[in-house]
N, C-alpha and C positions, 0 to 999 in steps of 0.2 A: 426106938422105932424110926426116929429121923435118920440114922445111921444105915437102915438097912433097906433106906429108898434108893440110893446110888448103884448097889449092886444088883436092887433088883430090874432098873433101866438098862443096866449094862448085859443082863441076862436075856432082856428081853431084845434089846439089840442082834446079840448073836443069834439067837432063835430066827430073826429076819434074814440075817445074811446066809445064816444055812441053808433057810424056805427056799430064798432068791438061787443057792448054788445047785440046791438040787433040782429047778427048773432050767439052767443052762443048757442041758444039753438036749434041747430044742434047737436047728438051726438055724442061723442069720436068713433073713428073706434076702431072694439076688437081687442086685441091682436090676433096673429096668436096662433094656435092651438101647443102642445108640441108635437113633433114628440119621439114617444117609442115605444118600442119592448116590447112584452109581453109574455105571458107563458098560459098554461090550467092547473088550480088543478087538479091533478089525485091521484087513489088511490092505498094503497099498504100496505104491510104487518104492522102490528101493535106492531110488532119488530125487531129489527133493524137488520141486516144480518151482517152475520159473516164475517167479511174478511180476508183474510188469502194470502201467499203465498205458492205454493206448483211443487213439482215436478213429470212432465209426466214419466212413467213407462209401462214396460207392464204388462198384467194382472197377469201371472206365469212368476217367473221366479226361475231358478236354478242355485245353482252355485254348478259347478261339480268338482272332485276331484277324486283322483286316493288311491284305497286301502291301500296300502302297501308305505311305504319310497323308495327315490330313486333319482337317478338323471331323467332329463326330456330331453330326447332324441328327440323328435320332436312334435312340434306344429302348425298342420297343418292349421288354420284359422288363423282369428283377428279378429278388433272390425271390424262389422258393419257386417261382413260376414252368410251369408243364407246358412244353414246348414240343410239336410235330413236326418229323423229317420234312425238309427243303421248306419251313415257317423261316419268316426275312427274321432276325434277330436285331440287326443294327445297321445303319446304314452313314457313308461319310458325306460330305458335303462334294457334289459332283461338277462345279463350273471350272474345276481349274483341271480337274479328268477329263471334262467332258472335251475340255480347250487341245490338251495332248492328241487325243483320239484324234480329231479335228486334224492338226496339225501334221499329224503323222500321216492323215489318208490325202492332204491336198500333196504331199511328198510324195506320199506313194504312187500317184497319177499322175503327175509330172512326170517320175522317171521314167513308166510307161508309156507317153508321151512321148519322151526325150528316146528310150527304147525303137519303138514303132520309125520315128523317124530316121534314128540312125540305120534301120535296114535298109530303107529306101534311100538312103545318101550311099551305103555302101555297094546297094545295088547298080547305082551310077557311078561306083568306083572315085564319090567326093574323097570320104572316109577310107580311112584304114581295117582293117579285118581286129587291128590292138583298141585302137577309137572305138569300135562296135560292141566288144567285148566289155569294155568299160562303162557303158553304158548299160549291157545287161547284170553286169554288176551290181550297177547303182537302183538299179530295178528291183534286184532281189533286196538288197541291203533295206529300201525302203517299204519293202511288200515285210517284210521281218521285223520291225521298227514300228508298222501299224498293228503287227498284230502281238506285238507287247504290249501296246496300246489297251487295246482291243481287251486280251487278260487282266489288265490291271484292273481297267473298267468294270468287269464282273465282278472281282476279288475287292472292290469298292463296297460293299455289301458284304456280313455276316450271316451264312445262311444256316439253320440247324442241319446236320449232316445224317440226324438219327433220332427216334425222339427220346426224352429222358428229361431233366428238370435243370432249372440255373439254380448254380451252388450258390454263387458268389457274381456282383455284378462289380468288375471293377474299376471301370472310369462311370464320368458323366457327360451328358449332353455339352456341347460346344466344348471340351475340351481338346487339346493336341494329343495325335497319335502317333507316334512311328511305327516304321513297318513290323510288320511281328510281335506288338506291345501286343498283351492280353488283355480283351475288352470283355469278356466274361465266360466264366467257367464252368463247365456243362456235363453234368452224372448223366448214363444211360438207366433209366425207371428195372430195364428187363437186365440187367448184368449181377444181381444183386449187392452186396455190403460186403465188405472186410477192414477188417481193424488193422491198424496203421500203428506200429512201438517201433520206439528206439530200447537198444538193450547195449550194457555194458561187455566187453568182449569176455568177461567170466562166464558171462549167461551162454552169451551168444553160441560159443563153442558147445556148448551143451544138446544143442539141438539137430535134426535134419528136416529135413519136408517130411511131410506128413505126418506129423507130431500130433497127437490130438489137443485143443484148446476148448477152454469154455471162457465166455466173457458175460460179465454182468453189469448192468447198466443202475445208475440213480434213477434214470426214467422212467425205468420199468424195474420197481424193486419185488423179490421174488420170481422173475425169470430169468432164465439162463440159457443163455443162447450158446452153441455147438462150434466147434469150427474145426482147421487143421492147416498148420501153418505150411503157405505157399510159395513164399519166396524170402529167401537168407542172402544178402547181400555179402560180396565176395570184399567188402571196402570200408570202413569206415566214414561217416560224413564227414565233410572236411571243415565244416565249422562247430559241430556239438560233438564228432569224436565216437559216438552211440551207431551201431550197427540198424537199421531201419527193417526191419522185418514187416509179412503180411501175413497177417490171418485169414483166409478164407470162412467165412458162415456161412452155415446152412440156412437154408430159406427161413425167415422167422414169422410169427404169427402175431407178431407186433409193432408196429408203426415204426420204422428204421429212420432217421434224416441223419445225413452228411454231417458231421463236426460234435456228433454225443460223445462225450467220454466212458470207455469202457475200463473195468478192473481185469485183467488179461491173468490166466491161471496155464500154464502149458505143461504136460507132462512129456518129458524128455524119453527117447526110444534111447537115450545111452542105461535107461533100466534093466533096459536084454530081457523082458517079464518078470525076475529076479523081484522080490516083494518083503516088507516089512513087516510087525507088528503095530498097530496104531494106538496109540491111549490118548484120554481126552486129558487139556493140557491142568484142568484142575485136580487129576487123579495122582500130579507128579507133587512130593514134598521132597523136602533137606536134599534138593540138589546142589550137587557141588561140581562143576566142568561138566564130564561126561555122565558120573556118577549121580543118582538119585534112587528113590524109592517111592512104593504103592504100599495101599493095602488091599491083599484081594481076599475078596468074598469067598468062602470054602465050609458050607455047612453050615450056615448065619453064624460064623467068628470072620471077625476083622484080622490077616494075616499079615504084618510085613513082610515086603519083599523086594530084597534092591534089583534094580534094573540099570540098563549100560543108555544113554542116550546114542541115537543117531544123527536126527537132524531135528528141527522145531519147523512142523507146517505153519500155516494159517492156524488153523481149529483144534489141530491135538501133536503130538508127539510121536516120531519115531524111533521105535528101539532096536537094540540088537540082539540083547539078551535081557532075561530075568520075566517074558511073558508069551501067552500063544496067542493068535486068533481065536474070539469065543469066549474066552473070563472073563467078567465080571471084575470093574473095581471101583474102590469108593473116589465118589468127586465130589459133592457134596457131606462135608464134616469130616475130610480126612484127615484136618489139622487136628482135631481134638481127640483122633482117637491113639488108644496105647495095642498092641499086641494083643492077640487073644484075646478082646473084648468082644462079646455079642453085639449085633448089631439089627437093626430092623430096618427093609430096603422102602423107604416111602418113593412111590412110584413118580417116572420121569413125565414132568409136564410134555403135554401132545405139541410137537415142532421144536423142541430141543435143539439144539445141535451137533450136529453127528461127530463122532470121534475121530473120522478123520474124513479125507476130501476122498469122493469115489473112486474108484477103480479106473486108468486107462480104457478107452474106448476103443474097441478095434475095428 
């Protein structure tokens, strides 16, 4: 009896594994689907945009300064202050001017003087007709001489020429002036803003007038202000070496001042409209130089697909081959996925960022 326990566990064994073989072919449940975030190809210039930093400005500006040498008796603005056409701005200390003028007109009347009477000595045939002449001479020389005077005296005073605001105020009260020093520097309010970059002569070459720009400011984050570049310098600086470029902007709807730092974006007309495919830069894996790879979305499967690089924007990628404008590819979990895996598209948070930078403005 003990003998025929063994075999009959071992009968009963097989009996299970046969149960179990004949339910096999039932099939395996699929795996669940890869949950990713994806991107849309879009298109976009077919060279790669300038980037630059650069500083807000206003469109004119002046920096004014007083005639004549002198001490600086009073400064009636500062920085940031709104100033009206023909408002006094600064004025020098006048007793050593005022002393010239002086000087110059008791000369001027004398020679006059000295004039007047020499007609009447020549009249009497005292003088010579070369004596009379010398005289009218000295007449003019010092009628000429008062009225340099005269100019300096005015030009003694800084007067606002336009209205508009002081950028920068750059001496102080009783300091020494010489002629044509800059004693404060003056934006016109109605001229509007343009951004002010230096660029490397790589860049530089790249562009013409009227390129279109956008600039974006820490000041005001989430706007973007328009513009179009208006003047390319035919020279180098001769101390930083950097080509000094303007941007013109368009009127903006945001409080502009003189010296904001802008991020400068330009797209270059050496494009010819000529345009790329865009992918956003986390849809790119196992790049290697030029070479990499996506996976794109076709029927909820994850596909591999190599693609050729072009250039690397800001925010995504440009290619040249291996995609179109309009497909769909994963950016979110594209590392984890294999070939021909299913995939499920959990939707893109609202303000995302776009897959590439927009379009040329025309």
């Amino acid at each position: 009896m003990r003998d025929s326990f063994p075999a009959l566990a071992l009968s009963a064994a097989l009996s299970c594994l046969v149960i179990a073989a004949c339910g096999s072919d039932e099939p395996a449940p699929a795996p669940p689907a890869a949950r990713v975030g994806v991107g849309t190809v879009t298109s976009g210039p077919a060279v790669p945009a300038v980037l630059t930093n650069g500083v807000i400005a206003t469109r004119e500006e002046l920096r004014l300064s007083f005639k004549v040498a002198g001490i600086v008796r009073s400064i009636a603005v500062t920085d940031g202050d709104t100033v009206r056409r023909g408002q006094t701005l600064a004025t020098l200390e006048l007793a050593e001017i005022d002393a010239q003028v002086e000087t110059a007109r008791q000369w001027a009347e004398k020679a006059e003087r000295d004039r007047e009477r020499g007609e009447r000595l020549k009249a009497d045939e005292v003088i010579s007709q070369e004596e009379l002449e010398a005289l009218h001479t000295q007449a003019e020389v010092t009628r000429a001489q008062l009225r340099t005077a005269e100019f300096n005296r005015r030009y003694a005073a800084i007067v606002a020429p336009r209205d508009g605001v002081v950028l920068r105020k750059l001496v102080e009260e009783r300091e020494f002036v010489s002629p044509g020093q800059s004693v404060l520097q003056l934006g016109q309010l109605s001229g509007g803003y343009v951004v002010r970059a230096g660029l490397a002569d790589r860049d530089v070459v790249k562009l013409r007038l009227g390129d279109p720009a956008t600039a974006t400011l820490d000041a005001w984050p989430g706007v973007t202000l328009h513009g179009r570049v208006t003047e390319i310098p035919g020279a180098a600086g001769e101390t930083t070496g950097l080509f000094e470029i303007e941007v013109d902007l368009e009127r903006a709807k945001v409080n502009l001042v003189s010296g904001l730092m802008a991020r400068l974006v330009i797209e270059p007309a050496a494009a010819g409209g000529a345009t790329l495919p865009y992918v956003p830069i986390a849809a790119i894996i196992e790049a290697d130089g030029d070479r990499a790879a996506v996976y794109v979305i076709e029927d909820g499967i994850a596909r591999r697909r190599a693609v050729r690089v072009a250039f690397i924007a800001p925010q995504a990628v440009a290619l040249t081959e291996g995609l179109r404008p309009g497909e769909q590819v994963v950016t979110d979990g594209a590392l984890y996925l294999q070939d021909g895996e299913r995939v499920e598209i959990v939707p893109t948070p609202v303000g995302a960022a776009s897959a590439a930078p927009p379009a040329p403005r025309t």
